[in-house]
N, C-alpha and C positions, 0 to 999 in steps of 0.2 A: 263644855269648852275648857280646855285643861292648861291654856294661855292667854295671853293677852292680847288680843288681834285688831285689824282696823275691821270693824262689820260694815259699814258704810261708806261711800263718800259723796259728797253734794257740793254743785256749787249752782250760783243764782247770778246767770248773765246782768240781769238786772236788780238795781238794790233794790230792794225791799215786794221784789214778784216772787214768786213759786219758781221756786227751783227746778233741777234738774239731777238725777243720781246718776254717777258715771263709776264704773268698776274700778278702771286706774287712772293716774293720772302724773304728769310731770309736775314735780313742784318747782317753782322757783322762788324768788327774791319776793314779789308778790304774791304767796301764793299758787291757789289753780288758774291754769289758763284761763282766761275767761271769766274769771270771777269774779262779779259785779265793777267791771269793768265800761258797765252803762249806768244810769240814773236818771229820775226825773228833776225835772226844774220848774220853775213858776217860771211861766210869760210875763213879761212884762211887771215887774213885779221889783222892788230893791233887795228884798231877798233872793234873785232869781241867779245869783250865783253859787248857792248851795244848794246839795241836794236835797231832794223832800225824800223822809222816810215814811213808810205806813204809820209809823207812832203819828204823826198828823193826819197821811192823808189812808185813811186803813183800805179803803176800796184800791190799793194799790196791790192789794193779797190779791185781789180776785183775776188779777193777768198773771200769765205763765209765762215764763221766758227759758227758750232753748238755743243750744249752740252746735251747730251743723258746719260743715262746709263750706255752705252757702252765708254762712255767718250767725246773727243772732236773730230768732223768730220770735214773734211775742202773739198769743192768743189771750183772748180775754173775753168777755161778756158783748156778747154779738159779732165776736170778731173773731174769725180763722185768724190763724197762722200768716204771719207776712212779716216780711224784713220789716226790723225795729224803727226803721227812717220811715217805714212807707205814710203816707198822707192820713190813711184811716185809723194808725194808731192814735193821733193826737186828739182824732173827734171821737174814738170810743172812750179813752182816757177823761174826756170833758163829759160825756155823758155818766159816767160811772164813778168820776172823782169829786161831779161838780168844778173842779178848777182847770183852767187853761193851763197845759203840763205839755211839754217835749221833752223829747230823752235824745239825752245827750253824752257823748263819748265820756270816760275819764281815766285817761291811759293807764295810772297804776293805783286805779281799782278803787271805789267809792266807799271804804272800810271805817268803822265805828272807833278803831283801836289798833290794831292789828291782823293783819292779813288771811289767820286762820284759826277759825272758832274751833276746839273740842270739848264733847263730851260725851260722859261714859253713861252708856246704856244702863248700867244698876241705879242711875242716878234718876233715870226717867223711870225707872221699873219703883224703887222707893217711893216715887211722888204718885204716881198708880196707887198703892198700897195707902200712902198717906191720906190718898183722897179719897179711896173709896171708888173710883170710877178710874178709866184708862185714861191715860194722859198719853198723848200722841207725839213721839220724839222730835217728829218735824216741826212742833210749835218754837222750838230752841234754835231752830235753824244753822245748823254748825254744819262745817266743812266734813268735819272729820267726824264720825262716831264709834265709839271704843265699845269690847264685851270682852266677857272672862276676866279671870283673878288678875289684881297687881294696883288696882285703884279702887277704894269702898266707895259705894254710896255718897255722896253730896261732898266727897272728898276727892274733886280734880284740881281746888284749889292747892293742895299740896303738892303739886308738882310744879308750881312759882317758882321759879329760879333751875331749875332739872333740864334735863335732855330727855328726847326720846326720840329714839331710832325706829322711823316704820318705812319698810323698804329701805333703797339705798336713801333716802331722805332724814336729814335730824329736823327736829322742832325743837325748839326751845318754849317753856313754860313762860308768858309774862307775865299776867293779871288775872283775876276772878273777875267773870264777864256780868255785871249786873242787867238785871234784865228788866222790860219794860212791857207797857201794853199789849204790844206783838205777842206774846207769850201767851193773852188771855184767847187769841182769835182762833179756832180752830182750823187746819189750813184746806180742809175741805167744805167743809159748810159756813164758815165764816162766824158763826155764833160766838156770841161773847160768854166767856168764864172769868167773871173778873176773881173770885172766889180762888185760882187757882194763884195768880200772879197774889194776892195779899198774902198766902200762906206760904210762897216763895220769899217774899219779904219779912215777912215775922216767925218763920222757922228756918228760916236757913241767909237769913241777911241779904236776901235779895240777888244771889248769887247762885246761877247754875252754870255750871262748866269754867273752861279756861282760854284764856284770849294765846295765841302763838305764833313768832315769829320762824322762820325759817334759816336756819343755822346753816344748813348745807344741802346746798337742793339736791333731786332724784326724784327716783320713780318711785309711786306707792299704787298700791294695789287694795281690794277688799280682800279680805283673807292673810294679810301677809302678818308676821307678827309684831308685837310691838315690846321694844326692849327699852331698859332703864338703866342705861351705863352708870 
């Protein structure tokens, strides 16, 4: 790869579920369409107006959520595919989260920081290397992921304050995204690496990738390049 391109894009209808990879996509003001644009809540509960992330409740990894036509579908542990409202979400959610949870609308997008997480694939490939064992990109869970020259290794924080043009769409660089438990969960078998997230924190300050606001919406695609005015 002899430039700098977007290799991926992901977004998670619901915070803190398994994603979904889409080729292109329109960005806007918030982000991807769609993009965690649902969330769980506690029932009856005083905290039951903010959302629950996996950092609490982690069996929240273990449902998938996707975005069709027919709107958002969520599968899970006994559970097919069925709109996100349907009745047997909230009883598979209780058997698999322990807690009484619904998922609830939240129109621009249930976001930690900023509307759209990237980062560069040399950075998951380093921490591979570092560990001795593959580290799985999806544990990072970003919007966006970057390959090819223009950004090293555990250096997307340096693009804080920068633009970057991918497709007709600008980002704007805001923050170093520190990361959390979710980091440790593998996102297919669910096993814990706690081992990975401490040497995230004590070699590299707790920080992978970069938090992004959206300067000037458009269309992005996988493939298309990524340029640093």
């Amino acid at each position: 790869m002899s430039r700098m391109e977007v290799t991926e894009l992901w977004r998670y209808p619901v915070k803190s579920m398994a994603g979904e990879r889409v080729r292109s996509a329109e960005l806007g003001e918030w982000g991807l369409p769609g993009d965690r644009r649902l969330a769980a809540f506690e029932i009856g509960r005083p905290s039951s107006g903010k959302p629950i992330s996996a950092r609490k409740v982690p069996s929240l990894l273990r449902f998938r959520a996707s975005l069709s036509g027919q709107g958002v579908q969520v599968a899970g542990p006994e559970l097919d595919a069925v709109p996100w409202d349907h009745v047997s979400v909230g009883r598979s959610l209780l058997r698999a989260c322990g807690a009484a949870l619904e998922l609830r609308e939240v129109p621009n997008g249930a976001f930690d920081g900023f509307p759209l997480l990237l980062v560069h694939l040399g950075t998951t490939a380093a921490l591979s290397r570092e560990m001795g064992a593959p580290v799985d990109h999806r544990r990072f869970r970003a919007n966006v992921y970057l390959g090819g020259p223009g950004v090293e290794a555990h250096e997307e924080r340096s693009l804080v304050g920068r633009r970057l043009r991918l497709g007709s769409a600008v980002l704007e660089a805001t923050l170093p995204c520190p990361r959390c438990a979710m980091t440790s969960r593998d996102p297919d078998t669910f096993e814990v690496w706690p081992q990975l997230l401490r040497h995230v924190v004590w070699q590299h300050q707790d920080v992978v990738g970069v938090y992004c606001r959206v300067a000037v919406p458009g269309s992005v695609a996988e493939g298309d390049a990524v340029e640093l005015p």
